[in-house]
C-alpha positions in Angstrom: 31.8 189.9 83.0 30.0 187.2 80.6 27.5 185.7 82.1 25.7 182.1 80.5 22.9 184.5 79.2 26.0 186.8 77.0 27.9 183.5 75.9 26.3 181.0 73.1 24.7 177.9 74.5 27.6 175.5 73.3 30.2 177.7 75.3 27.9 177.5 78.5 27.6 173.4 78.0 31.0 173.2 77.2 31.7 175.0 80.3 29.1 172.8 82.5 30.6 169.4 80.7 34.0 170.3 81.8 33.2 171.8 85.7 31.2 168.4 86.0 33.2 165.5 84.6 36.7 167.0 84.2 37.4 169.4 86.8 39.5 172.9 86.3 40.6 174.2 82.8 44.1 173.5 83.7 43.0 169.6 83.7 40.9 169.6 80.6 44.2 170.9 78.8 46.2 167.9 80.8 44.0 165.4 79.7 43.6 166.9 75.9 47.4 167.1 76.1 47.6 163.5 77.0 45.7 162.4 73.7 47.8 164.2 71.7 51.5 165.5 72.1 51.4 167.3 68.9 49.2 169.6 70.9 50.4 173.4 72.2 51.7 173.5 75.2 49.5 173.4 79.0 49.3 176.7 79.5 48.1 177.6 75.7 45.8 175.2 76.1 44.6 176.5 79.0 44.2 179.7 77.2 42.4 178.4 74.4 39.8 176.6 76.6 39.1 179.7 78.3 38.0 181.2 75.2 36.2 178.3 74.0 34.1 178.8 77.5 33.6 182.7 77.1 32.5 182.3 72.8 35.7 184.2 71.8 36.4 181.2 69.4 33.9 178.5 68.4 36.4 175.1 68.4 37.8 173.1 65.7 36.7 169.6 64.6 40.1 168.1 66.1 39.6 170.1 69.5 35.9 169.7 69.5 36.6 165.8 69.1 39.4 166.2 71.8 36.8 167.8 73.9 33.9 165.1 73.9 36.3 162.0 74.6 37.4 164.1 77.8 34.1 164.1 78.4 33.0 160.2 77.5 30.4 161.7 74.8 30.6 162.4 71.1 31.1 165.8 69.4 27.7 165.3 68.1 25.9 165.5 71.2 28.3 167.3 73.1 27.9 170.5 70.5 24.2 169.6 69.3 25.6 169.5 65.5 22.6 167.9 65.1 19.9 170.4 65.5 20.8 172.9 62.7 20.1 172.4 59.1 23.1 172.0 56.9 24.5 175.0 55.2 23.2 176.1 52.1 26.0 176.8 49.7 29.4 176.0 49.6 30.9 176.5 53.1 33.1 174.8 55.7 31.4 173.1 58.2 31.3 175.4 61.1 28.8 174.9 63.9 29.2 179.3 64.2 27.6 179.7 60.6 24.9 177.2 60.6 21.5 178.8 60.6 18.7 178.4 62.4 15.5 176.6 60.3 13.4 180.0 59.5 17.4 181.3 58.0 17.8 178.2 56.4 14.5 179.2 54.3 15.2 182.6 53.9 19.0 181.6 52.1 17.2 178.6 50.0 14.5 181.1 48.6 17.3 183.5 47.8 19.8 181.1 46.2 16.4 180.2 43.9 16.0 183.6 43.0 18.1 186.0 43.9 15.9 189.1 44.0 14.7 188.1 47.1 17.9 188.7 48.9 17.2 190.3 52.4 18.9 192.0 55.4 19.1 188.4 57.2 20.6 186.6 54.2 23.4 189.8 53.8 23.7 189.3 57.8 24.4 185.8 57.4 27.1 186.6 54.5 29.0 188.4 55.9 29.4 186.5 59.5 30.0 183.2 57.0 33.5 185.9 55.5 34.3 186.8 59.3 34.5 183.3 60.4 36.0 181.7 57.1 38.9 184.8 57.7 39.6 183.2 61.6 39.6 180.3 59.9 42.0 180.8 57.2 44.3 181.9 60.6 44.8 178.7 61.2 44.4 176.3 58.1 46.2 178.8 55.6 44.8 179.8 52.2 44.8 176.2 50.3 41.6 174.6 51.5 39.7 177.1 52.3 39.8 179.2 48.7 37.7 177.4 46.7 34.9 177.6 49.0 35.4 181.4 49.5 35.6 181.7 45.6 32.4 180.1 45.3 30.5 181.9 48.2 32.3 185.3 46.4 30.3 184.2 43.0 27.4 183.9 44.7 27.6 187.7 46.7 28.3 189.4 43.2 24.9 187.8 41.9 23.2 189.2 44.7 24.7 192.6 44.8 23.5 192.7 40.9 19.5 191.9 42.2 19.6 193.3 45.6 17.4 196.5 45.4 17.2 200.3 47.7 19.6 200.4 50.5 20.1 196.9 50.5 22.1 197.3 47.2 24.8 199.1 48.5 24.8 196.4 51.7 25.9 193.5 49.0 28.0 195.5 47.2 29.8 196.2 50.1 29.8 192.6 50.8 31.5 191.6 47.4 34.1 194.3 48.0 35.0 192.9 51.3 34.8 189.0 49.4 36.9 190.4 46.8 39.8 191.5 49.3 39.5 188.5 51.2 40.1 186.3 47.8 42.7 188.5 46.7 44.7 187.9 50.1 44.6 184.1 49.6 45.5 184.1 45.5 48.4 186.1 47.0 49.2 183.7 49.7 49.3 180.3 47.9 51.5 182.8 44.9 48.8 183.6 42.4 49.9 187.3 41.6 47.8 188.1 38.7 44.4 186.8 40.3 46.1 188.5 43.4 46.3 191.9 41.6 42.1 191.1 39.6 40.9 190.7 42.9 42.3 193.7 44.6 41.1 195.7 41.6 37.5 194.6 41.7 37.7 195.1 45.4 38.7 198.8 44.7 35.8 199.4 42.2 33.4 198.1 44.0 34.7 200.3 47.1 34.8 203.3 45.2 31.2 202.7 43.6 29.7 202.8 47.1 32.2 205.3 48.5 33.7 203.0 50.9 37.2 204.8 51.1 38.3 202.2 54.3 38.2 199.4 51.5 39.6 201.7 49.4 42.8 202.5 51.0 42.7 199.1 52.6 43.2 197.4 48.7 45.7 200.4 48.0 47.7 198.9 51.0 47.7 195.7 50.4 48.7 196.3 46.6 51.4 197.8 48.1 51.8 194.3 50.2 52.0 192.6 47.1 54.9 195.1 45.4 56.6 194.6 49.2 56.5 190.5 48.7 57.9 190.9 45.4 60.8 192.8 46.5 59.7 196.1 44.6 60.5 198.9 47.0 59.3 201.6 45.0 56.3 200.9 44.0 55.5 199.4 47.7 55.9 203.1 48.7 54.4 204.7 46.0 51.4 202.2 46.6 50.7 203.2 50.1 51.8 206.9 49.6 48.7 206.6 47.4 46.6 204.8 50.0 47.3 207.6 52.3 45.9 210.3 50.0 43.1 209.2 51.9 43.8 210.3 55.2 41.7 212.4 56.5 38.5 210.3 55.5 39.6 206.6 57.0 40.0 205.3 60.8 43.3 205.5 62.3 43.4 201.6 61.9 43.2 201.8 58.4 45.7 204.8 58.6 47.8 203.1 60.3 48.0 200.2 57.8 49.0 202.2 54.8 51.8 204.6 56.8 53.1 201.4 58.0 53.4 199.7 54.5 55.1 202.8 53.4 57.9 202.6 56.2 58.6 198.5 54.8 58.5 199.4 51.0 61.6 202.8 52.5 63.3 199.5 54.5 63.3 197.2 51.5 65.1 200.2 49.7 67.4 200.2 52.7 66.1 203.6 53.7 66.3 204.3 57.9 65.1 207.5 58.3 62.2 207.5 56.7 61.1 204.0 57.8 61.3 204.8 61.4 59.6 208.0 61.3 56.5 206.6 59.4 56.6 203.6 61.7 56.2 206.1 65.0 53.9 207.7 63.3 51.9 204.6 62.2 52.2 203.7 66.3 50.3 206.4 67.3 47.9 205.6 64.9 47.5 202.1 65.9 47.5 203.1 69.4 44.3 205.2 68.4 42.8 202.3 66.9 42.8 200.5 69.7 40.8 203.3 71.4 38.2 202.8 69.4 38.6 199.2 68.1 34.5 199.3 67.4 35.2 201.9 64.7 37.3 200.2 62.4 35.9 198.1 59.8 35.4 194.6 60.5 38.5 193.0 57.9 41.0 194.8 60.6 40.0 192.1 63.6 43.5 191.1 63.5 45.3 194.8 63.6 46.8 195.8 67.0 49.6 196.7 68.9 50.8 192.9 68.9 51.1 192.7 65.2 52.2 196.4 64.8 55.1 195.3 67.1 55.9 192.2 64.9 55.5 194.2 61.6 58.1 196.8 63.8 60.5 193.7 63.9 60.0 192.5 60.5 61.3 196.1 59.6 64.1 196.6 61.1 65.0 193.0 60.4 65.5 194.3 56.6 67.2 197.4 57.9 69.8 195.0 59.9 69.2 195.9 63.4 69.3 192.5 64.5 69.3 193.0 67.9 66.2 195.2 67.7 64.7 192.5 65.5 64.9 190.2 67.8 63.7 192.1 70.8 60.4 193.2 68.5 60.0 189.8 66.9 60.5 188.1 70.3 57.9 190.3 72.2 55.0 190.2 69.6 55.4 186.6 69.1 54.8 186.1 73.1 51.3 188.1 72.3 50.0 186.1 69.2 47.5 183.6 69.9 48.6 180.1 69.2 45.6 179.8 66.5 47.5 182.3 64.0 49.4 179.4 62.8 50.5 181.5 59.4 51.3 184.0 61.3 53.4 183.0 63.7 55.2 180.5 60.8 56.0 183.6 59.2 56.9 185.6 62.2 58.9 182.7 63.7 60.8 182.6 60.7 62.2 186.4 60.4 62.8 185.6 64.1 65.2 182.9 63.1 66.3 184.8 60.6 67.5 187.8 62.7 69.1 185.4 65.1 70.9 183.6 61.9 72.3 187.0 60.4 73.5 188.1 64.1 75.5 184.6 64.3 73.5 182.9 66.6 72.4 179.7 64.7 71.8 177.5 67.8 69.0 180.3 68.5 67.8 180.2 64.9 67.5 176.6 65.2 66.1 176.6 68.4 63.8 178.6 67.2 62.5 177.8 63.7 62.5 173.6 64.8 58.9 174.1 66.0 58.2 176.1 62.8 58.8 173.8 60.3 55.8 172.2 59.8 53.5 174.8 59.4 55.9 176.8 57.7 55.6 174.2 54.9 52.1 173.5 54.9 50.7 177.4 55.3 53.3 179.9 54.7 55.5 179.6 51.7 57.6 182.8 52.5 58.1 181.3 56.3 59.4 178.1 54.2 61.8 180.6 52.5 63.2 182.0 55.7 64.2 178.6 56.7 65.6 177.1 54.1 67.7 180.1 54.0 68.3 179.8 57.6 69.4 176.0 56.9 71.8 176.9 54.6 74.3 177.9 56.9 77.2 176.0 56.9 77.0 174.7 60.9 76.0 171.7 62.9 72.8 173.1 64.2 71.8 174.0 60.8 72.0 171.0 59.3 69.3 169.6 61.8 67.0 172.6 60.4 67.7 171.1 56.7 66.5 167.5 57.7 63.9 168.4 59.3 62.6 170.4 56.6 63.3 167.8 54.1 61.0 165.6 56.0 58.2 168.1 56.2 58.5 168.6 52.7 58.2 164.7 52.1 55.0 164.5 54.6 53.7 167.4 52.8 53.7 165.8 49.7 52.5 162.6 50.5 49.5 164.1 52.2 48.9 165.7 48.9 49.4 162.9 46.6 46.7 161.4 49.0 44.3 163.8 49.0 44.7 163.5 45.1 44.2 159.8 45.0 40.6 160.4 47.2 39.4 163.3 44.9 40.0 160.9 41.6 38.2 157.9 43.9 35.1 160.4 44.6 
């Protein structure tokens, strides 16, 4: 059970704030709600706050904000934002990463000369990755790439000075940089710095022998061949990420059997999908035995999103009905944060009701969607126009209301273009 002593000081003040001026959980979500109805729903809310109050998730600015005027105080005081140096290199501004005044030396000195990279500095890398990646949940790929590139520049300088043991520490560190800007060049459509990335992310795994990274960038390779609609080099991909087996954690395991059984369902190919998707199951459901095991870039890999990947494949085998029920259940289990993800996943979900004639459901279903799926998630975007292209009633609704996302979308981009040229 977490105690104030287990949980970081701005979850225990948060808690206090909200016990003393608000009352339960269940009223700081009512009142948060009442500032906003573009909020989640109550009881996600509730959910949310919870997790704020245990550490699981450090806040946003827009629920921090939320937060303090529940509490008649400003973000400022109410999370001390104050009392922390500034980060020291390109970084979003995330209470969870700033350091401390003795760290903020240490990353200063190294930035100067970078053979005076130590343990704390690596340490600090790498939770900076692991927070950007829950961040990058939620905001999508777009804003958050450039930074990461930056910070990825700076970890491959570092791995060239660092010395002994510590070498191998950074190098690991760029490898693990290197996959995470390879996943965003893929998601904003970028395939050939997609495919460089992934490639230096190999090397560098195979120069310290990391063969989790390895297979890991052999998988999502294969992810790449899978979004292009190349079914046999998907499974030839992660056939060749499971040469590995018998070296990597089940997680990791499971990932590459998994993208084998969608690369034998793009071809159309039933057998063989669904017997390397049991088989990925039970590796999953060894994973999650020993989640501490599995290296740190597969926070996001459990039985939830196995279930949703189950869906997504038997959506391109045409089991609708099994789609649905798949898509449907693991949807129920993702947090409200994964806004990609769920975009994405909402969208097959419309999708399979769509192709089983259902289009009020699809409707129903992609409506809430269609925001996100335009700002974060260009294949969710897909899904729906192709959803809105049926000729009903319901659909056309879809096809408006994506035209007007698409028209918000742009003019918060031709904004955000008119502020850089100002600056």
């Amino acid at each position: 059970m977490d105690t104030p002593e287990t949980r970081p000081e701005w979850a225990v003040r948060l808690r206090d704030e909200r016990k003393a001026k608000v009352g339960t959980v269940a009223d700081l979500a009512r009142t948060m709600k009442r500032e906003s109805d573009k909020l989640p729903s109550i009881t996600d809310l509730t959910r949310m706050i919870r997790g704020w109050e245990r550490g699981d998730h450090y806040p946003s600015e827009k629920y921090r904000l939320l937060c303090a005027r529940a509490f008649g105080t400003t973000e400022a005081e109410l999370f001390h934002l104050n009392e922390r140096p500034h980060v020291p290199m390109p970084a979003l501004s995330l209470q969870s990463i700033a350091p401390d005044a003795d760290l903020y030396q240490r990353i200063v000195r190294t930035l100067e000369d970078p053979r005076r990279v130590d343990q704390p500095t690596a340490d600090w890398l790498a939770t900076c990755l692991a927070e950007h990646r829950k961040v990058e949940d939620s905001i999508g790929s777009r804003p958050l790439l450039g930074v990461v590139r930056q910070q990825t520049h700076i970890v491959v300088e570092l791995a060239q000075s660092a010395r002994g043991t510590l070498a191998d520490t950074m190098v690991d560190l760029a490898a693990q940089y290197a996959q995470f800007v390879a996943w965003m060049s893929l998601d904003i459509d970028d395939q050939a710095a997609a495919l460089a990335w992934y490639d230096r992310a190999h090397d560098w795994a195979l120069e310290i022998g990391d063969v989790n990274m390895a297979t890991t960038t052999l998988s999502m390779k294969a992810h790449q061949a899978w979004s292009a609609g190349n079914a046999r080099r998907t499974v030839r991909l992660a056939e060749a990420a499971r040469w590995h087996d018998g070296r990597v954690t089940p997680g990791v395991r499971g990932m590459a059997t998994q993208m084998a059984a969608r690369g034998h369902a793009l071809a159309g190919d039933a057998r063989p999908a669904r017997a390397l998707l049991h088989e990925a199951e039970g590796l999953i459901r060894q994973a999650a035995g020993h989640a501490d095991d599995e290296p740190v870039w597969m926070y996001f890999y459990d039985e939830t999103w196995f279930r949703l990947q189950r869906g997504m494949t038997e959506l391109y085998l045409s089991n609708w009905p099994r789609a649905v029920e798949l898509l449907t259940a693991g949807l129920d289990g993702l947090p409200p944060s994964y806004k990609r993800d769920r975009a994405w996943y909402g969208s097959c979900l419309a999708r399979a009701h769509a192709e089983a004639g259902d289009t009020a459901a699809a409707v129903q279903v992609a409506l809430p969607l269609v925001a996100d799926a335009v700002e974060l998630n260009r294949h969710a975007r897909k899904e729906l126009i192709d959803v809105a292209r049926r000729k009903t009633p319901q659909a056309a609704i879809l096809e408006e209301a994506l035209a007007a996302a698409e028209s918000s979308s742009a003019g918060h981009q031709a904004g955000r273009g008119r502020r850089g040229g100002d600056g």
